[in-house]
MARGU-443826 format. One line per 10 residues: their letters; for each residue x, z, y of C-alpha. Coordinates in nm, 3 decimals, padded with zeros to 5 digits. Layout:
N
a	X/Z/Y; ...
end
This chain:
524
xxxxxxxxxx	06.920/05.229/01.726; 06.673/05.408/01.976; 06.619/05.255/02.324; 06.820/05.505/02.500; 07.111/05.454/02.264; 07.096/05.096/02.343; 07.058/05.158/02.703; 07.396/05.368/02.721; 07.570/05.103/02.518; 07.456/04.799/02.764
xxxxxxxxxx	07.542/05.016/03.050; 07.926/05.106/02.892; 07.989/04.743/02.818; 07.862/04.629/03.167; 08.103/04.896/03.310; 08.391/04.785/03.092; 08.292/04.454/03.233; 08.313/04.536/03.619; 08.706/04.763/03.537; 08.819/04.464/03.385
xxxxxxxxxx	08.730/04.238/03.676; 08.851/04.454/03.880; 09.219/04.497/03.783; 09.212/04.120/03.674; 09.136/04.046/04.005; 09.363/04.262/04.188; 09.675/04.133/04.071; 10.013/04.284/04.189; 09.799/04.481/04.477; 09.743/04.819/04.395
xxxxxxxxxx	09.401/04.937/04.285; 09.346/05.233/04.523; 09.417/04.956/04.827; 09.216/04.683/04.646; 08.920/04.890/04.618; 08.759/04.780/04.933; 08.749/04.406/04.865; 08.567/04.506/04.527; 08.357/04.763/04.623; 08.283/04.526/04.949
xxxxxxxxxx	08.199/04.234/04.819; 07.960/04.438/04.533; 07.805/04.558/04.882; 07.794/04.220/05.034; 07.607/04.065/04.733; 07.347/04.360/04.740; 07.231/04.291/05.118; 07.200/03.914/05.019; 07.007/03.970/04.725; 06.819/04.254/04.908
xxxxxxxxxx	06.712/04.082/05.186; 06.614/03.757/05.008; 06.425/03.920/04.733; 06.247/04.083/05.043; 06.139/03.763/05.236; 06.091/03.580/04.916; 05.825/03.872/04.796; 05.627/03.862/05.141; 05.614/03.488/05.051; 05.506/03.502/04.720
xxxxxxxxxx	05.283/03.792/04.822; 05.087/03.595/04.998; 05.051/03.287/04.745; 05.380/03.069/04.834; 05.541/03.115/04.482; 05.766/02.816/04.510; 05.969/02.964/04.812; 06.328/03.045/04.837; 06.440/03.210/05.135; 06.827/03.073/05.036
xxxxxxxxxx	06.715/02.749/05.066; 06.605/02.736/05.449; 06.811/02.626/05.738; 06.940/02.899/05.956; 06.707/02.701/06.230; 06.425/02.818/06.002; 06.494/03.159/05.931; 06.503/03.259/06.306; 06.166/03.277/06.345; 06.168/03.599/06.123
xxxxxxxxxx	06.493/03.792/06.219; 06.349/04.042/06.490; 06.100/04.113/06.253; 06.356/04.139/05.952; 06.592/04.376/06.178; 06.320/04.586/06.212; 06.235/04.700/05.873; 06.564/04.610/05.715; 06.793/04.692/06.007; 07.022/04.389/05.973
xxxxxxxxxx	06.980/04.011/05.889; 07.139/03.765/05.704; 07.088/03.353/05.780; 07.052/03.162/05.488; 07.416/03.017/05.508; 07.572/03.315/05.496; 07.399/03.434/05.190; 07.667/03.587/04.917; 07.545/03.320/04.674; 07.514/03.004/04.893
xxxxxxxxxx	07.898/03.159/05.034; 08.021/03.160/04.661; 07.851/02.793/04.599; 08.062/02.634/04.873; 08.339/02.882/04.837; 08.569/02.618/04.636; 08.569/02.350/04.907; 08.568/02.543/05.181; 08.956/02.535/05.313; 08.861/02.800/05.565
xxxxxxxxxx	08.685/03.071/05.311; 08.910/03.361/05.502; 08.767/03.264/05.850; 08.367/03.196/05.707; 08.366/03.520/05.573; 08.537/03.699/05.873; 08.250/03.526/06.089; 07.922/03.611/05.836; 08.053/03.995/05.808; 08.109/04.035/06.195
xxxxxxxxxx	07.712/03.858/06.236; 07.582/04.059/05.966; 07.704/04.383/06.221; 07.569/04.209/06.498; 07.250/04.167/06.426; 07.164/04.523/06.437; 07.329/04.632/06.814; 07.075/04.738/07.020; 06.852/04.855/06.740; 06.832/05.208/06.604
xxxxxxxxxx	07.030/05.094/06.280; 07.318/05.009/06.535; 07.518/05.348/06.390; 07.437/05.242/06.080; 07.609/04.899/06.034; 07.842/04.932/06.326; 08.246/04.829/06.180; 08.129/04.851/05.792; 08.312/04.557/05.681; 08.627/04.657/05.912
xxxxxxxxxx	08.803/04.755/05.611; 08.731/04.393/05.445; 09.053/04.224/05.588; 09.027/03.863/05.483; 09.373/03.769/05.654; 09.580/04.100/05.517; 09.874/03.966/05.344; 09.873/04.170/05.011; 09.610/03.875/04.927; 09.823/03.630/04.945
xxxxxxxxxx	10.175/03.495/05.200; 09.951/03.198/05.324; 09.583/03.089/05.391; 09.562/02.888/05.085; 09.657/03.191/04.864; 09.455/03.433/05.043; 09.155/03.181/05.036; 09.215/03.144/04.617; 09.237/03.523/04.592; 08.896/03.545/04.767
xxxxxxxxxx	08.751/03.262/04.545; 08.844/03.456/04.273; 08.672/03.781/04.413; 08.386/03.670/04.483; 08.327/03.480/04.165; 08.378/03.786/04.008; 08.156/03.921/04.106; 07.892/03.671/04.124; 07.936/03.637/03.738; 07.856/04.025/03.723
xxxxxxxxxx	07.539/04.064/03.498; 07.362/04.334/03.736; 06.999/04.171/03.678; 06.809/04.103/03.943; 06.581/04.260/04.155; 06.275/04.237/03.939; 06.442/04.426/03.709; 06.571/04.687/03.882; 06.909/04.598/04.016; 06.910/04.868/04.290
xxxxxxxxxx	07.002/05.083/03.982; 07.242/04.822/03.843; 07.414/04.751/04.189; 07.436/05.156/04.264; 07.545/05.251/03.958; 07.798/04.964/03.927; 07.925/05.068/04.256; 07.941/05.463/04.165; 08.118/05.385/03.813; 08.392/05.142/04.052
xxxxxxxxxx	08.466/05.494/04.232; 08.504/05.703/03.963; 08.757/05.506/03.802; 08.937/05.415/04.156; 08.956/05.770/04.217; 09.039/05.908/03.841; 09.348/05.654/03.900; 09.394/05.738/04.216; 09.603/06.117/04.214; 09.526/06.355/04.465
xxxxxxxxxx	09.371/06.049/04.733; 09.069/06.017/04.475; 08.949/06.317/04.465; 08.921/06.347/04.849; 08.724/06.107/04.833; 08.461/06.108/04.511; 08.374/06.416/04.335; 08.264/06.374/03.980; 07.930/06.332/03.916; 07.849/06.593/03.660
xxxxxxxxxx	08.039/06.849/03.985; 07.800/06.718/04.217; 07.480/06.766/03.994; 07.528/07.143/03.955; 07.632/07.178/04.344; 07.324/06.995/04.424; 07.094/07.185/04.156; 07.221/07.527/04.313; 07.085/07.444/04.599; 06.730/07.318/04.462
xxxxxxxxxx	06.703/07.589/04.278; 06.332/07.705/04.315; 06.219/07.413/04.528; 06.103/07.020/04.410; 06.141/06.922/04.801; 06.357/06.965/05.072; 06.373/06.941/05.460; 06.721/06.766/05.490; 07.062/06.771/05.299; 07.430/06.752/05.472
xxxxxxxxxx	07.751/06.746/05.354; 08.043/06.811/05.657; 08.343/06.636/05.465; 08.100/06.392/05.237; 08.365/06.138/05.162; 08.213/05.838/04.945; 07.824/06.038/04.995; 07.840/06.114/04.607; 07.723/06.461/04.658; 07.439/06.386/04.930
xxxxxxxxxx	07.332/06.110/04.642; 07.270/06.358/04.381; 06.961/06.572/04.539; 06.796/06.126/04.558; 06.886/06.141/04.185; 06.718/06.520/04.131; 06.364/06.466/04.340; 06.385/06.192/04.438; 06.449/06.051/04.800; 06.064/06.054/04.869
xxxxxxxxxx	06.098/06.440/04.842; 06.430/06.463/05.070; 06.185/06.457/05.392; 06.457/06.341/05.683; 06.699/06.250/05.498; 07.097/06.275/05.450; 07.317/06.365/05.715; 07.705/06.373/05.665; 08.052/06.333/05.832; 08.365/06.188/05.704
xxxxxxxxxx	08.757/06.149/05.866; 08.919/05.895/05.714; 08.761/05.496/05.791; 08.744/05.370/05.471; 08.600/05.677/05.292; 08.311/05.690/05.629; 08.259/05.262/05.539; 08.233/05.378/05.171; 07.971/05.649/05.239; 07.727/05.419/05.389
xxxxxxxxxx	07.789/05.117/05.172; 07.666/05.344/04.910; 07.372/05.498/05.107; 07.251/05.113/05.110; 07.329/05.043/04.734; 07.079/05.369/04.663; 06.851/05.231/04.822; 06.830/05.453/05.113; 06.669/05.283/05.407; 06.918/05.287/05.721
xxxxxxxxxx	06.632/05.549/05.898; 06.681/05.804/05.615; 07.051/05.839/05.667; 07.350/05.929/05.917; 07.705/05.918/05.818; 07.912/06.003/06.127; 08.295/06.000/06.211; 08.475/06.256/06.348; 08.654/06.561/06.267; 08.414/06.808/06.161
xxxxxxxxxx	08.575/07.120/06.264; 08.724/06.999/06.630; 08.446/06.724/06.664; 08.102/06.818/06.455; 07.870/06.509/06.482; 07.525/06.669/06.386; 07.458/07.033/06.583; 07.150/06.894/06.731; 07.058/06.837/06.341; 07.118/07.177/06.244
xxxxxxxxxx	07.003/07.362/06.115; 06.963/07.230/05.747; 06.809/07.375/05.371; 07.064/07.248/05.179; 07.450/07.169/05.245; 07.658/07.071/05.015; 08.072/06.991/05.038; 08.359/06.977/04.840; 08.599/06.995/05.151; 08.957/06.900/05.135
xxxxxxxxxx	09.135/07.196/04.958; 09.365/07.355/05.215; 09.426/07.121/05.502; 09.585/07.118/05.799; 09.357/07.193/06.153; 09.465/07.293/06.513; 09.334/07.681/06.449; 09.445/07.911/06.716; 09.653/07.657/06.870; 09.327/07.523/07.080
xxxxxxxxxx	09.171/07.773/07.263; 08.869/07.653/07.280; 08.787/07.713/06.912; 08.793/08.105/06.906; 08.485/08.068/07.153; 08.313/07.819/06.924; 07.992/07.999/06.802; 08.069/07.827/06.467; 08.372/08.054/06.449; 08.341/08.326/06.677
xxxxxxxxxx	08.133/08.565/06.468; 08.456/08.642/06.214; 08.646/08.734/06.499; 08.919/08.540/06.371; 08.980/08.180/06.267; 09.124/08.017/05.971; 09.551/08.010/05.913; 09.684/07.644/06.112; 09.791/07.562/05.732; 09.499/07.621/05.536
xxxxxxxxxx	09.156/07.506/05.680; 08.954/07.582/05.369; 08.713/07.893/05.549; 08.677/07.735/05.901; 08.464/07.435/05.704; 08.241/07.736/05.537; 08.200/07.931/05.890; 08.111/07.576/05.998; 07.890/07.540/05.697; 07.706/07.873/05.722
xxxxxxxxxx	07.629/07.796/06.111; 07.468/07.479/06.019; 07.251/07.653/05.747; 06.861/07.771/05.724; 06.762/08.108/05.752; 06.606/07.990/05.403; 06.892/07.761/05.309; 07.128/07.725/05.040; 07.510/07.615/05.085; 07.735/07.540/04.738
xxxxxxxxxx	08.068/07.505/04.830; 08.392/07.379/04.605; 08.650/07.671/04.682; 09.064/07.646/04.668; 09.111/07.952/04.443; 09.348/08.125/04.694; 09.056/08.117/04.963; 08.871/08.399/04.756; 09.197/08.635/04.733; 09.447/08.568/05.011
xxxxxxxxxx	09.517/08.805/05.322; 09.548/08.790/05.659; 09.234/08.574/05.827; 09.134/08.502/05.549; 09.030/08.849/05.407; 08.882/08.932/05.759; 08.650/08.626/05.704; 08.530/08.701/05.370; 08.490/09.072/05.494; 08.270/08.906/05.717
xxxxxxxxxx	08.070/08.735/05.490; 08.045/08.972/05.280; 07.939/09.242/05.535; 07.680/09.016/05.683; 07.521/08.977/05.324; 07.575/08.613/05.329; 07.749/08.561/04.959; 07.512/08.486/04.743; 07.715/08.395/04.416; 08.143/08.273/04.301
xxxxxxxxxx	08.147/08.039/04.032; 08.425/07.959/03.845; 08.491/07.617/03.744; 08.695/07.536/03.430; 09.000/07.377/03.528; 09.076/06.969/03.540; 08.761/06.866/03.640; 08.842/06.736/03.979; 09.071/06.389/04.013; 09.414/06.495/04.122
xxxxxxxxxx	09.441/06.833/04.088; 09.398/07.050/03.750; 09.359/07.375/03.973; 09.030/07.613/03.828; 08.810/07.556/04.173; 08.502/07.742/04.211; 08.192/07.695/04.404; 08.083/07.950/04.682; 07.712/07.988/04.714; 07.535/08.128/05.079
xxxxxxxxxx	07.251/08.253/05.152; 07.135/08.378/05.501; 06.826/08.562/05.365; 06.903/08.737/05.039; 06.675/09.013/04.890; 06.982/09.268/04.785; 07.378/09.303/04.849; 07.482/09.222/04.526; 07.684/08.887/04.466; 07.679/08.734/04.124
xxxxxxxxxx	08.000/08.640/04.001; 07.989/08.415/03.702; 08.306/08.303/03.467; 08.251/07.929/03.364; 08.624/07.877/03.335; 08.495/07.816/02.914; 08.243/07.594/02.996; 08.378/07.204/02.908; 08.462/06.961/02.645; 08.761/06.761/02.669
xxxxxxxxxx	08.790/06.412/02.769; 09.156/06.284/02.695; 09.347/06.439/02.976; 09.068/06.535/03.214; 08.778/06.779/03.117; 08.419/06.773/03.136; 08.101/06.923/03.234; 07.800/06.853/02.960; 07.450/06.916/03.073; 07.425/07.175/02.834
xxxxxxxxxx	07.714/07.399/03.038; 07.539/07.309/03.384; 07.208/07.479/03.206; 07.362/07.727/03.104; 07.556/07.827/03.456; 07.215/07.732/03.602; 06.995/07.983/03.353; 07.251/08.260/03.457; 07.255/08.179/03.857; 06.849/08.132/03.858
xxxxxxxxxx	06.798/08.433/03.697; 07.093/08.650/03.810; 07.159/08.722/03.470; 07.464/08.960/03.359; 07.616/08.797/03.066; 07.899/09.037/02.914; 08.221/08.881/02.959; 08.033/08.570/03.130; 07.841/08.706/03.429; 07.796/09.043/03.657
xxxxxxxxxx	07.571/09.167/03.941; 07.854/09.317/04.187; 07.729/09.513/04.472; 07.922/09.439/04.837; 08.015/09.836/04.856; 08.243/09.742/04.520; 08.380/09.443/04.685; 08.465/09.608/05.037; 08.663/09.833/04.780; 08.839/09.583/04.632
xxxxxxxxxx	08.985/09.445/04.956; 08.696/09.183/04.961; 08.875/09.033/04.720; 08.646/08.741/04.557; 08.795/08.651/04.271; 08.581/08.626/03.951; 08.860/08.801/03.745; 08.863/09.065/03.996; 08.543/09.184/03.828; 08.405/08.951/03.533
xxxxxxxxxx	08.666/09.063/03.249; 08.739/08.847/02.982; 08.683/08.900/02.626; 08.972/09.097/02.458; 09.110/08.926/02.133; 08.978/09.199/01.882; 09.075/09.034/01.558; 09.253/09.259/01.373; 09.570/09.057/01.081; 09.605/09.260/00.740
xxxxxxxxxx	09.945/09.146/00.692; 09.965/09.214/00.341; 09.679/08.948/00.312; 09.888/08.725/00.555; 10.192/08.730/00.343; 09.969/08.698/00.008; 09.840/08.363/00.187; 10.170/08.232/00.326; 10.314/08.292/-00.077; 09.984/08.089/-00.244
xxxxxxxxxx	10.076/07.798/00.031; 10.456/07.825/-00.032; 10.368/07.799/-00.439; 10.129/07.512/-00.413; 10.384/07.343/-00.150; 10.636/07.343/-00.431; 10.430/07.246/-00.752; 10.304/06.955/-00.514; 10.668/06.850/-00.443; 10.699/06.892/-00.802
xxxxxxxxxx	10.445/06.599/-00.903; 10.571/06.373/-00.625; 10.946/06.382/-00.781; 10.815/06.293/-01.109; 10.585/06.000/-00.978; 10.884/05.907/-00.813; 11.113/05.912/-01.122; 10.855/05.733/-01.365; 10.802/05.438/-01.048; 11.190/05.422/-01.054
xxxx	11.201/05.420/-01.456; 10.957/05.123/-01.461; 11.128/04.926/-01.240; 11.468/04.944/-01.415
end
């Protein structure tokens, strides 16, 4: 078995490990609400084990091999928080350490209230410091008194036992042996199945990997560094993650920037910033509304943006105002439909981009056909030159939705008018109910977008005069056409076939019946 065989089968058994914990463990709660107590307390072990490995290896560092920074008294360990806080951006005392929590865990009658108190200092050790933003409410959604644990303290308390033994008895190494990988990976494989199981709620928040790693490639393509990367609607930060996993998060230069709605997706985002390993200066996930709120203009503008936004949602539109002023929307002359919010995040998205830049968006299909606003937007964008390329996706890839998205590319300094529409609706291999993206299909969408390749029946160079014709329509059908069925049935040979497999059919039937009747004969 070679190493890398071996490697994939340790990491699928240590998966099947953490899902099986993890619905054990959950009881009669449902997974999509019991995700947080997982996914938090995976979180909560990694700071402990973070932070400890880090005091322990300035100790060792400098020749005191037999110290254990779990073992002090919190009395002890003050002497070293400010400096802690400032390199780390949080502290944890010894006490409230996941493991010395877990070791006293059983005995402790008021587990609920001990781990309400160690989250809320964990937070508070960073106010006043720049990684404030960072930490501020990230265990809010960690609700060690909510009732679907249990009708009384004693039953919440066992539930949380049980969690958080769990967990400890997860074999994610240590960190000697690289457990930042274990601990992130662990975390990302925990989403993936939350949201496969999750309908249309998971894939709001988690886009699958092998989605995300062609988005983020698009982008790259041409470059092995980058200035910064944001992603307006970045959910669980799966996307942002990628371009770390691509070059590296040495060769991101400042960092990730993204915005999410909804609280527990926003607490998800950064937990899984920290379980990267992405120090709390490298980072900033902010809260708001995006299109009515944006949190990062003074960021702007940025190389690469990424987003799979929330396909067709609701947003106040021409019922504020204000919004037909906003610069980020004013250039189309029009905004978005009230119903369908799908182009106001890519006018956002372009006015947040590099003259240089590259944006990938995940499209709803209708965005690239329908009427109204819409076509005045995309006659916009496509007037301006700012289309650089419509992918189409196969369909099923995405959790809760079996819709055939595609993936918008921009460009604010292209070198001709032509957009590049390419038909990967072909491209995947089948995965039970779901399908898949190999590398070997995001190479081959990559070789064609790199190289604006026309690939009959695959790929074609479209000029914007063609387009303007069509009604701006952007639809890859519209002008990649699919290969005609050519095959041409002799039916003579047909019916010459179907009469061989009726004859054989018959002489087999044949030699069953008379097994059957010398079988019978023995037996009388």
């Amino acid at each position: 078995m070679t190493t890398k065989n071996k490697s994939s089968q340790e990491r699928e058994a240590l998966h099947n490990a953490i899902w099986k914990i993890a619905n054990d463990l959950r009881g009669s709660v449902d997974g999509w609400d019991f995700k947080q107590y997982i996914l938090g307390t995976i979180f909560y072990r990694f700071i402990s084990e973070n932070i400890s490995n880090y005091i322990n290896q300035n100790e060792w560092n400098s020749g005191n091999k037999a110290f254990d920074y779990s073992l002090l008294t919190d009395e002890q360990a003050k002497t070293i928080k400010e400096e802690i806080v400032k390199s780390k951006g949080f502290f944890i005392y010894p006490t409230q350490l996941f493991n010395n929590v877990v070791k006293n865990a059983i005995k402790d009658e008021n587990l609920n209230e001990t781990l309400e108190k160690t989250f809320k200092a964990i937070e508070s050790t960073s106010i006043g410091t720049n990684s404030e933003k960072k930490f501020k409410g990230l265990f809010d959604d960690f609700d060690t008194n909510n009732k679907k644990l249990g009708d009384t303290v004693n039953e919440i308390n066992k539930r949380l036992i049980q969690i958080l033994t769990g967990i400890a008895n997860l074999d994610l190494g240590d960190f000697t042996n690289n457990s930042i990988d274990a601990f992130g990976d662990a975390y990302e494989f925990l989403m993936t199945m939350y949201a496969s199981n999750a309908g249309k709620s998971g894939g709001e928040f988690f886009t699958p990997q092998e989605v995300s790693e062609l988005i983020a490639k698009i982008t790259l393509v041409g470059k092995d560094k980058i200035n910064k990367v944001y992603d307006p609607a970045c959910g669980s930060g799966s996307l942002l993650l990628q371009f770390s996993k691509i070059i590296g998060e040495d060769n991101i230069i400042h960092g990730f920037y993204g915005q999410e709605l909804n609280l527990t997706t926003y607490n998800l985002a950064r937990m899984n910033m920290f379980l990267h390993n992405v120090g709390f200066d490298k980072f900033d996930i902010a809260r708001q509304n995006t299109l009515t709120n944006p949190q990062h203009l003074d960021d702007a503008p940025f190389d690469a943006i990424v987003s799979n936004p929330p396909y067709s949602t609701k947003w106040d539109g021409d019922a504020d105002p204000v919004l037909i002023n906003d610069p980020r929307f004013s250039p189309a002359g029009v905004l978005a439909p009230k119903s369908k919010a799908d182009l106001a995040f890519v006018m956002h998205i372009l006015s947040m981009l590099s003259n240089d830049g590259v944006a990938a968006i995940v499209s709803f299909p209708g965005t690239l056909y329908r009427g109204g606003a819409e076509a005045k937007i995309r006659k916009y964008l496509v007037d301006n030159n700012y289309v650089d390329a419509i992918i189409q996706l196969p369909p099923n890839l995405f959790f809760g939705t079996s819709i055939s998205t595609c993936i918008m590319v921009l460009k604010k300094s292209k070198k001709d008018s032509n957009v590049l529409f390419i038909d990967a609706s072909n491209l995947f291999r089948k995965v039970n109910n779901a399908n898949k993206l190999d590398p070997e299909h995001i190479e081959k969408i990559l070789e064609i977008f790199k190289n604006q390749k026309e690939v009959l029946h695959m790929s074609k160079l479209v000029d914007a005069n063609e387009i303007a014709n069509e009604d701006y329509n952007l639809s890859v059908n519209t002008y990649v056409q699919e290969k005609e069925d050519t095959e041409i049935i002799d039916i003579k040979v047909l019916n010459q076939e179907i009469k061989e497999i009726s004859e054989r059919s018959a002489k087999l039937r044949l030699e069953i019946d008379k097994i059957i009747a010398e079988i019978e004969a023995d037996e009388d």
